[in-house]
N, C-alpha and C positions, 0 to 999 in steps of 0.2 A: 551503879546508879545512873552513869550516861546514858550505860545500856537502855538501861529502862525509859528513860525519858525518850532517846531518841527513838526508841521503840514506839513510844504513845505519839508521836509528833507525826510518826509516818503512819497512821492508822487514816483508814480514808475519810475524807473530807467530808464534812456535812453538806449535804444537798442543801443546795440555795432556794430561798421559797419564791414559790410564780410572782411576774410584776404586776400590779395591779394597777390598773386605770384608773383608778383615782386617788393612790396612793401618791406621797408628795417623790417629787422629780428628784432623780440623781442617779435609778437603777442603771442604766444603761447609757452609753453613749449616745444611740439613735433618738434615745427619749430627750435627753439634754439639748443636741444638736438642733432637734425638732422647734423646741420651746424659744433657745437663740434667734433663729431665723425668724418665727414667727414674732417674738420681742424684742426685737432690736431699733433700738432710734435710730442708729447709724445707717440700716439698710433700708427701713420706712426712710429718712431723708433722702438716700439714692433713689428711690424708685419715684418717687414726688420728682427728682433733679429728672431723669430717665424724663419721666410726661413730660415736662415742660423741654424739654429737647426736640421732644417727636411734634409738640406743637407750633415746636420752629419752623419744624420742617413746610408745614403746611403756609407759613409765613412767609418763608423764602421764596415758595413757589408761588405766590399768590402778588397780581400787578398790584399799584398803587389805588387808591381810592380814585374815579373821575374826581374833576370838576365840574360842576353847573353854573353857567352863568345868566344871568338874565340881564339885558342893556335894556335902557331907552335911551332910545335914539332920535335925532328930526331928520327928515328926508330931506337930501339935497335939491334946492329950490333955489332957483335966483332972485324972485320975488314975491309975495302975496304971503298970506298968514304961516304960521309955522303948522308942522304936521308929522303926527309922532308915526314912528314906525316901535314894535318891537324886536326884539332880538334873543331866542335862547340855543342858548350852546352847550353842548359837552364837550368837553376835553381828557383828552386820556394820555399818559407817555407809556410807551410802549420801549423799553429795554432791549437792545438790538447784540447781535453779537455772541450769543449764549449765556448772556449777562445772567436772566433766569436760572437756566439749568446751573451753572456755576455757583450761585446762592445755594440752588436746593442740594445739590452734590456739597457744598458744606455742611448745610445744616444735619445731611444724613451723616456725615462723618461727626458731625458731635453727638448725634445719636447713639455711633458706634464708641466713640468717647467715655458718654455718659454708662453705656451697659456694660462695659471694662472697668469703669469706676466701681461699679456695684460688683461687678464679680470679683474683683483684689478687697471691697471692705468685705465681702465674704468669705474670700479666705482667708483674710486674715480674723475674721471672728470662730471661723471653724479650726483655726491653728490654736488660737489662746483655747476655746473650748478641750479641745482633746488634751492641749497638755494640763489645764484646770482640773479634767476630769480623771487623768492619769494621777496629780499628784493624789488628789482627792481619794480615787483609788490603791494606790501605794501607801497613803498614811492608815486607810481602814484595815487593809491586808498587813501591816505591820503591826497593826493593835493587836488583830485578831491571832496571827500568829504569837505574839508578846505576851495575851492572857494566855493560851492554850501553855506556853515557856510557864509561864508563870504557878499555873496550876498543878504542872507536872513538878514545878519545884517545890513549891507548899506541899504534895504529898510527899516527895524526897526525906524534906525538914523533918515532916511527921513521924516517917521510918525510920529515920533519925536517930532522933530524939527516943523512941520506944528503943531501939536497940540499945542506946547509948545507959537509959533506963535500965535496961537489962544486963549490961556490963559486956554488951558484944559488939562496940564501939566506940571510938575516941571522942572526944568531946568536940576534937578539933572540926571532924566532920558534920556538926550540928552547927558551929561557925561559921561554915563556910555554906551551908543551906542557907543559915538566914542571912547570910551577907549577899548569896544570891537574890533572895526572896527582897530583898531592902531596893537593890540594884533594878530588877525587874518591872517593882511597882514603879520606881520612879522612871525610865525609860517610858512604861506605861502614860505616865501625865507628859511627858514630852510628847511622844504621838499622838496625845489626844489634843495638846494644843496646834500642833501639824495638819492634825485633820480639821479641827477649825478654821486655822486658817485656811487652807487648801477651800472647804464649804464654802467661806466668805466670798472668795474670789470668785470658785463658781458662780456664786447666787449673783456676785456682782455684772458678769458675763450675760446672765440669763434676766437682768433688767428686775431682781426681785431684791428684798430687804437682806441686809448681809447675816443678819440670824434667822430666817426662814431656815424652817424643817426640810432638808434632803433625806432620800433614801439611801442603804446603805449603796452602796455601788456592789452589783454582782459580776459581771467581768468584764474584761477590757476586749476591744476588737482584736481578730485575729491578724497576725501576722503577714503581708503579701507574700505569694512565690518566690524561689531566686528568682524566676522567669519575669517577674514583672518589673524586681528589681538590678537585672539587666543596664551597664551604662547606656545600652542604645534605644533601650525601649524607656529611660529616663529623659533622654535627650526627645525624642518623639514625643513623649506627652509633655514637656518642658515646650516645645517650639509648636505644637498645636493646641494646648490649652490652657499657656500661660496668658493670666488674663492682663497682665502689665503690660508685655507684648501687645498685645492685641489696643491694648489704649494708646502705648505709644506709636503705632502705626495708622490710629485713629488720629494722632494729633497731626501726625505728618499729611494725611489727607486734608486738615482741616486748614493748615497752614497751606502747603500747595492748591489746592482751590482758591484762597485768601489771595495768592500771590498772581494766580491766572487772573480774576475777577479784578486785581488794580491794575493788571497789561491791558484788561479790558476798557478800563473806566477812558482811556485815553480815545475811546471809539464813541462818537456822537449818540445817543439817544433820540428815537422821535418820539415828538407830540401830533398826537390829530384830534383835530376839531372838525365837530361838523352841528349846523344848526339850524332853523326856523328861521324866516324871517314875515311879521306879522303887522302890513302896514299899515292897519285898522282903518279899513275902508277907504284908503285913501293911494290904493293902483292894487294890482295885483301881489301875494305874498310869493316870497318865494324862499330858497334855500343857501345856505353859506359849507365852504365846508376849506380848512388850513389844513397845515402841517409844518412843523418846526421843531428844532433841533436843538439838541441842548449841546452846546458849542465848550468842547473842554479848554479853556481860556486858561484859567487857572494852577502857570506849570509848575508854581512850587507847590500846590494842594497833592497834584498828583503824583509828582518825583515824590514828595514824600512820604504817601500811601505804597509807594513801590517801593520806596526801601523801607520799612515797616514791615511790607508782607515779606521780603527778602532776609531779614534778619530775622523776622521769627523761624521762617523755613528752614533756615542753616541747622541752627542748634537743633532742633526736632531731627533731624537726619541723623546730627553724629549722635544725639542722647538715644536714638532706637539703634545702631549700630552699637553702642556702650551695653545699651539692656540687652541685646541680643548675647555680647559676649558674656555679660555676669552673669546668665542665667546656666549657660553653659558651665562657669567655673562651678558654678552654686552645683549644679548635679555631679560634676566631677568629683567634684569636695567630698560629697555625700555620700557618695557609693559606694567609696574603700569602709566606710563605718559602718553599713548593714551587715546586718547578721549573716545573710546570704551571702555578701561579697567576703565576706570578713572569715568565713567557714571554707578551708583547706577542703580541695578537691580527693577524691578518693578516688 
């Protein structure tokens, strides 16, 4: 009777039917992953945080607004009536120093920042997805093998029972059919509550109602090469396109810029003025034109704008030194546990 069961068990598989586009979502990985990206609040808030970065940038580079002034004035006179002159000016401060470009090299570094932000909450919504959709997958493929167990034992029982009928059997072997068959079904309602769950969490993943209709899952991705799973070809894509890396060496630019820009601030700034002058009929008009400096007076504003940029810059250096090494351990870790690594050379 194994015989036979394990016989029906290994008969080939049923062909999985085509996905359908507009069939509800779950067949596939690619289709899930898809729906994630496109629904996500988490990664719509990045890219919204992302714009508003890039429109720093355009701020950082950009001088201050003028000012417009308009006087009146009375012309210097020793005696006889008064007599207005007018007076209009602009004024503008002009940031000396590379004060500018050290803004804007900021703000590009939070740019860089910002799009390292958005690639770590995407990978980590693409990590919860595939393992979501692996358990999701693992509880249907344990169903499906569970009723196929199942059915091959219900006929077992049957054969059973007829032979047992016929006096060409113990009895004790119809016990032990149904005590599988008891066993099976209820295994059965455990996976299918597994696969519930498993769905919920999906659907919760993919921003929909946690009892929305999924599809059954047809297969899972294929397995990478040894070749890719290589410690060295792990370490190379870990040090070129981790995106945590990449934010933390974003924040270390945004701090050393921060830290340049207050050695800066200790360097004067000018202002220029230049103006009309309109002495309404009363001599010829003519022109004005200053210049003046914003005089950094204020040494404890600035010692302590220098050590603010100073203490932020430290930690950013050792914590991208710290990420550097963890990521390293993190693929080391990893590697002895793949299939490939883990598979005796021949």
């Amino acid at each position: 009777m194994l015989v036979l069961a394990l016989a029906m068990l290994a008969a080939p598989a049923r062909a999985e039917p085509p996905v359908s586009a507009t069939a509800a979502p779950g067949a596939t990985l690619e289709q899930v992953l898809a729906i994630a990206r496109r629904l996500s609040p988490d990664l719509a808030a990045r890219a919204l945080d992302t714009e508003a970065a890039q429109a720093r940038v355009a701020i950082a580079g950009s001088l201050a607004d003028p000012t417009l002034r308009i006087t009146s004035d009375e012309i210097d006179r020793t005696s006889g009536p008064r007599q207005n002159k007018m007076l209009f000016t602009v004024e503008q401060e002009f940031p000396l120093w590379g004060k500018l470009d050290l803004r804007r090299d900021q703000a590009n570094a939070d740019v860089a920042r910002s799009r390292a932000d958005t690639r770590v909450t995407e990978a980590e919504l693409i990590e919860k997805v595939k393992v979501g959709f692996a358990q999701y997958y693992q509880a249907d493929q344990a169903i499906r093998t569970t009723e196929d167990l199942h059915r091959v034992v219900h006929d077992m029982a049957r054969v059973a029972r007829d032979r047992y009928a016929q006096g060409r059997s113990a009895q004790q072997e119809v016990y032990k059919a149904e005590v599988e068959i008891t066993r099976l079904s209820t295994e059965i309602v455990r996976l299918e509550a597994k696969r519930r769950s498993a769905a919920a969490r999906l659907n919760a993943l993919l921003a929909r109602p946690i009892d929305a209709p999924l599809a059954r899952p047809v297969k899972l991705r294929a397995m990478p090469s040894g070749a890719a799973l290589a410690p060295d070809t792990l370490m190379q894509r870990a040090r070129a396109g981790n995106p945590s890396l990449a934010g933390r060496d974003a924040q270390i630019a945004v701090a050393a810029a921060g830290k340049q820009l207050a050695d800066k601030n200790w360097y004067p700034d000018v202002m220029l003025k230049a103006g009309a002058i309109d002495r309404t009929g009363n001599g010829p008009n003519g022109y004005l034109a200053e210049i003046g400096l914003r005089v950094p007076l204020q040494w404890g504003l600035h010692e302590a704008q220098q050590r603010e940029a100073a203490v932020r810059s430290a930690p950013r250096r050792r914590a991208g030194k710290h990420s550097n090494c963890r990521s390293k351990a993190s693929s080391a870790n990893s590697w002895p546990t793949s299939p490939a690594a883990a598979r005796p050379a021949i």
